[in-house]
C-alpha positions in Angstrom: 54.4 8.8 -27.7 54.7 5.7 -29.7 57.2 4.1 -26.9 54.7 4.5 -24.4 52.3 2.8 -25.8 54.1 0.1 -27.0 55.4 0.0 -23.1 52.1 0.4 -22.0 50.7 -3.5 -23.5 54.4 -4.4 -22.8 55.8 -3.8 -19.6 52.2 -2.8 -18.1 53.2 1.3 -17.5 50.1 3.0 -16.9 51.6 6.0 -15.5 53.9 6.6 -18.0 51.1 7.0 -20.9 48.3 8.8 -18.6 50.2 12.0 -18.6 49.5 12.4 -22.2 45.9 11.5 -21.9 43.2 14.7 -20.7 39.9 14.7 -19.9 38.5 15.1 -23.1 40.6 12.8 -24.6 38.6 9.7 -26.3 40.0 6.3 -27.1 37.7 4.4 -29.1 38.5 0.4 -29.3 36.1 -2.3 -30.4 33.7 0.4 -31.7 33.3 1.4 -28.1 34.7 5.2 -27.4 35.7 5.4 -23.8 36.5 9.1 -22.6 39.1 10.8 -19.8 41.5 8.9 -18.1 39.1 6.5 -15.6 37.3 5.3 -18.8 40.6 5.0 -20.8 42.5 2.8 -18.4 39.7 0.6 -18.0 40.1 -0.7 -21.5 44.0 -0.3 -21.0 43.6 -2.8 -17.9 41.2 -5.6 -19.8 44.0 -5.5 -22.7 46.9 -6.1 -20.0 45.0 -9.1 -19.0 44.3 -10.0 -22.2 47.6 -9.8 -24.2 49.7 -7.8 -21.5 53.7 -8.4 -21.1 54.4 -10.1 -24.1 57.3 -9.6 -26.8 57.3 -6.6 -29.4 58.1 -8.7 -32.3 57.0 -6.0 -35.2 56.2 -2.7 -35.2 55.6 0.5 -38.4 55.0 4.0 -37.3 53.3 7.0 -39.1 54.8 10.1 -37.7 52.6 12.7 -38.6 52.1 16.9 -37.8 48.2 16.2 -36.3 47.6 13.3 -36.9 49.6 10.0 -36.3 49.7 6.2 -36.7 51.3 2.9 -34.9 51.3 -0.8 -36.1 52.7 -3.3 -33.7 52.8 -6.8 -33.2 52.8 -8.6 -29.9 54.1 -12.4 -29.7 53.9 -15.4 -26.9 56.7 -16.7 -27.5 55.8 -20.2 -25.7 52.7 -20.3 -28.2 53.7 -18.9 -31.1 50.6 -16.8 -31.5 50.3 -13.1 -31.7 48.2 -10.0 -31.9 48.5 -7.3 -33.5 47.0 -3.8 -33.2 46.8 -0.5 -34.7 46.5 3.4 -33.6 45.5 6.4 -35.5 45.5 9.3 -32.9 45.0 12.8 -33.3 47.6 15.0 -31.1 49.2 18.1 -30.6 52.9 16.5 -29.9 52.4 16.4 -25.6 48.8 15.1 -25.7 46.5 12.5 -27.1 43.0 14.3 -28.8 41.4 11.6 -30.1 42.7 7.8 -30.9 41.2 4.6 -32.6 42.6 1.5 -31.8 42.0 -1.5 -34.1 42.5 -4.8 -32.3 42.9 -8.1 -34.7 40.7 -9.7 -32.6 40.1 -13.2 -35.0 44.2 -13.3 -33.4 43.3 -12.6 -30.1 41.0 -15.3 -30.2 43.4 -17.7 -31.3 46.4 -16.1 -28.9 43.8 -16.7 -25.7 42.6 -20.2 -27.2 38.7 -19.1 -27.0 36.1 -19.5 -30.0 35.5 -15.9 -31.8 32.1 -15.8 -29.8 33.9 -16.4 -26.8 36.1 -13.4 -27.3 32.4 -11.7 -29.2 30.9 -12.2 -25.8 33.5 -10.3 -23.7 33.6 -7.3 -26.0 31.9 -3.5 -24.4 29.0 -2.9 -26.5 29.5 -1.0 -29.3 28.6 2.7 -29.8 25.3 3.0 -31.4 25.7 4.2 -35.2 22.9 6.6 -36.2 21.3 6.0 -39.8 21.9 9.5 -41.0 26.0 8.5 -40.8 25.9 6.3 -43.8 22.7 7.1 -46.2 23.5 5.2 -49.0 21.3 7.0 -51.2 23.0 10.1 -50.5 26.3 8.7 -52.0 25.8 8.9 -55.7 24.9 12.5 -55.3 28.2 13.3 -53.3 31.5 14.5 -54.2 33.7 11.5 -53.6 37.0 12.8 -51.5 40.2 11.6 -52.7 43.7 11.4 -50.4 45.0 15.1 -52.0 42.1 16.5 -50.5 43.2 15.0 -46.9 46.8 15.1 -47.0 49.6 17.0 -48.1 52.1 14.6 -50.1 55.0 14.9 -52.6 53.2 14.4 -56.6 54.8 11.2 -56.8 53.2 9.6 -53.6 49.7 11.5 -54.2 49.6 9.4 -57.4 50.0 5.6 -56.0 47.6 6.7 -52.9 45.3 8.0 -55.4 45.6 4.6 -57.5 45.6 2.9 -54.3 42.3 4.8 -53.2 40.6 4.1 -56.7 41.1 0.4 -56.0 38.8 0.3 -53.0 36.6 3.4 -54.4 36.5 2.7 -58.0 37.6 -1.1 -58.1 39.8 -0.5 -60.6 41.6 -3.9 -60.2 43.7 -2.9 -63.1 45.8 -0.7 -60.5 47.0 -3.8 -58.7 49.8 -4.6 -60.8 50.6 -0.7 -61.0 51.5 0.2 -57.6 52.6 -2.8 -55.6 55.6 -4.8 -55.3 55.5 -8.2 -56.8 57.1 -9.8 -53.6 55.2 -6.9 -51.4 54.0 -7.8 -47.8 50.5 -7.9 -47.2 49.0 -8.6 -43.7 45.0 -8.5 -43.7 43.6 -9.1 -40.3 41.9 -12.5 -39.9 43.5 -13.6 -43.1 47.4 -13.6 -42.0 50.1 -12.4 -43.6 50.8 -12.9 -47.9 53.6 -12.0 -50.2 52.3 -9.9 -53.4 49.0 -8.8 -53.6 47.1 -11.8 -54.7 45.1 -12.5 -51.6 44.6 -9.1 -51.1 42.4 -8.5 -54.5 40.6 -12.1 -53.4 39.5 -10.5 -50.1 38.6 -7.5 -52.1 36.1 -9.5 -54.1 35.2 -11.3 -51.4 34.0 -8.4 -49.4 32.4 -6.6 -52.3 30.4 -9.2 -53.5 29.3 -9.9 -49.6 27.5 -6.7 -49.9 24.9 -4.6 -51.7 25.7 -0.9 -52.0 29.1 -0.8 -51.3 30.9 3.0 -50.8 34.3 3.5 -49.1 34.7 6.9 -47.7 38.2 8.3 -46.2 38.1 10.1 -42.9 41.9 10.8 -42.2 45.5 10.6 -43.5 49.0 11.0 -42.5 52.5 10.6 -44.5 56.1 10.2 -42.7 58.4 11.7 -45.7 61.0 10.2 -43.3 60.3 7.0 -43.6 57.6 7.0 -46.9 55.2 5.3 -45.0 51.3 6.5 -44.7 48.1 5.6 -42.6 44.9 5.9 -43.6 41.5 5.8 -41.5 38.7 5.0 -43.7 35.5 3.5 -43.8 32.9 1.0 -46.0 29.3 1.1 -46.0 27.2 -1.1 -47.2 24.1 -3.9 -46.6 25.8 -6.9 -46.0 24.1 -10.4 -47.1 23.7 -12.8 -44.3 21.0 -15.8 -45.1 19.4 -13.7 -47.6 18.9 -10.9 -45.6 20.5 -7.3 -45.6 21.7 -5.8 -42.8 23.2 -2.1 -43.5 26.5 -1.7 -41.7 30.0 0.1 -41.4 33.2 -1.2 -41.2 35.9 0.7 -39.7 39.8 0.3 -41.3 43.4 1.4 -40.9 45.5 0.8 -43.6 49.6 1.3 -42.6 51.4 1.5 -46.3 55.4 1.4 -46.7 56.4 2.5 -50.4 59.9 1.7 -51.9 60.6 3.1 -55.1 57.0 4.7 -55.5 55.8 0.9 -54.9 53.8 -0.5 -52.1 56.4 -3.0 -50.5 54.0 -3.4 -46.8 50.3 -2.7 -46.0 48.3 -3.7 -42.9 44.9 -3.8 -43.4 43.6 -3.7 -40.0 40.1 -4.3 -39.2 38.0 -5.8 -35.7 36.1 -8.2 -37.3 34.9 -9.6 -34.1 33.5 -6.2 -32.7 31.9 -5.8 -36.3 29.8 -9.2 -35.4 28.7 -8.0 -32.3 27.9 -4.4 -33.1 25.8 -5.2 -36.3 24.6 -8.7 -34.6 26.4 -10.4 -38.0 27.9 -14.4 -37.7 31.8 -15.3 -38.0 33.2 -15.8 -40.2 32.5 -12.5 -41.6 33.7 -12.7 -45.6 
């Protein structure tokens, strides 16, 4: 399944990746959920015109039992600019249930040479996000899930996700230094690619102190023992400060993690910044 959608942006096969899609599959990209196929390859045909037919230069893949994930990279190579996008899809091994696609749209602006409200404006509206989702108040009162409860991984793994978790949940910045590579690759989308995890804590700070009320919540999680890679689909929700002004919203994420030696060694932190702007009516640059 990974092939064909990698072959799907890059050699335009349609076909090929529609006999694992049914009617009741949904495909949700740019916070917009389209549903059965006629929905489906109406996205699939915007991104061909968009970033179609160009070269695969990176890829990481998540092979998971349910629930899976892909990381690819596609390059112009007369430009020099790239895109890169990420799936986390729920399947039963022939067909796709459910899948999220994360676009780094910030690229995508630069790779089609249009402002970010240029690309803003040509984005599908957003699915509306009821209230009730993220109730703040509720959060100090819940029980705060951790990645063991999610996901089935050998003790040693559990413990750096859990560290890794406690960064984002906790901000335990301490844990930095614990579970990642000195010379570690870290791609954060809008912010490019970083070796170590400096720029990483920055943005994490950054973020943070953009917004009020902060709570991270994970959703899904999937481990290749193969390859000792993981995804993880997760969440932050918070009133963001704009002009003095709070505006409560969510920010979707997929995080793809490659560990060496019980040491984080990749990580793409993928998020749509641009859709995030539109949906929640916010200005760019976000953090």
């Amino acid at each position: 399944m990974f092939n064909k959608l990698i072959e799907l942006y890059t050699q335009g096969d349609i076909a090929q990746l529609s006999s694992n899609v049914l009617h009741s599959t949904s495909w949700k990209q740019h916070d917009f959920t389209a549903y059965g196929n006629m929905q489906i390859e109406k996205l699939w045909l915007k991104s061909l015109e968009q970033y179609g037919f160009l070269a695969l230069s990176k890829k990481q893949t998540v092979q998971g039992e349910a629930f899976s994930a892909l990381y690819f990279e596609l390059a112009d190579d007369e430009t020099g600019q790239s895109v890169s996008i990420t799936f986390f899809l729920e399947h039963n091994n022939v067909h796709i249930k459910r899948l999220h696609a994360i676009v780094d749209t910030v690229k995508l602006a630069k790779l089609l040479n249009l402002t970010p409200a240029q690309v803003i404006a040509e984005l599908p509206a957003p699915d509306p996000l009821l209230l009730s989702q993220f109730d703040h108040q509720m959060h100090p009162q819940s029980y705060h899930a951790i990645p063991s409860d999610i996901c089935d991984m050998p003790k040693d793994i559990n413990q750096v996700m859990t560290q890794w978790w406690n960064i984002w949940q906790e901000k335990h910045f301490a844990s930095f230094v614990n579970i990642y590579h000195a010379d570690a690759e870290v791609t954060i989308s809008g912010f490019g690619t970083n070796q170590g995890y400096s720029a990483l804590r920055k943005f994490h700070l950054q973020l943070h102190n953009r917004m009020n009320r902060n709570y991270c919540q994970l959703e899904h999680m999937c481990f290749d023992e193969k390859q000792n890679t993981i995804a993880v689909q997760w969440h932050i929700d918070g009133d963001y400060i704009e002009n003095g002004s709070f505006n409560r919203i969510r920010i979707p994420i997929t995080s793809i993690i490659r560990l060496e030696d019980n040491l984080i060694v990749e990580e793409c932190f993928q998020v749509d910044w641009l859709a995030i702007c539109k949906g929640f009516n916010l200005s760019y640059p976000f953090v």
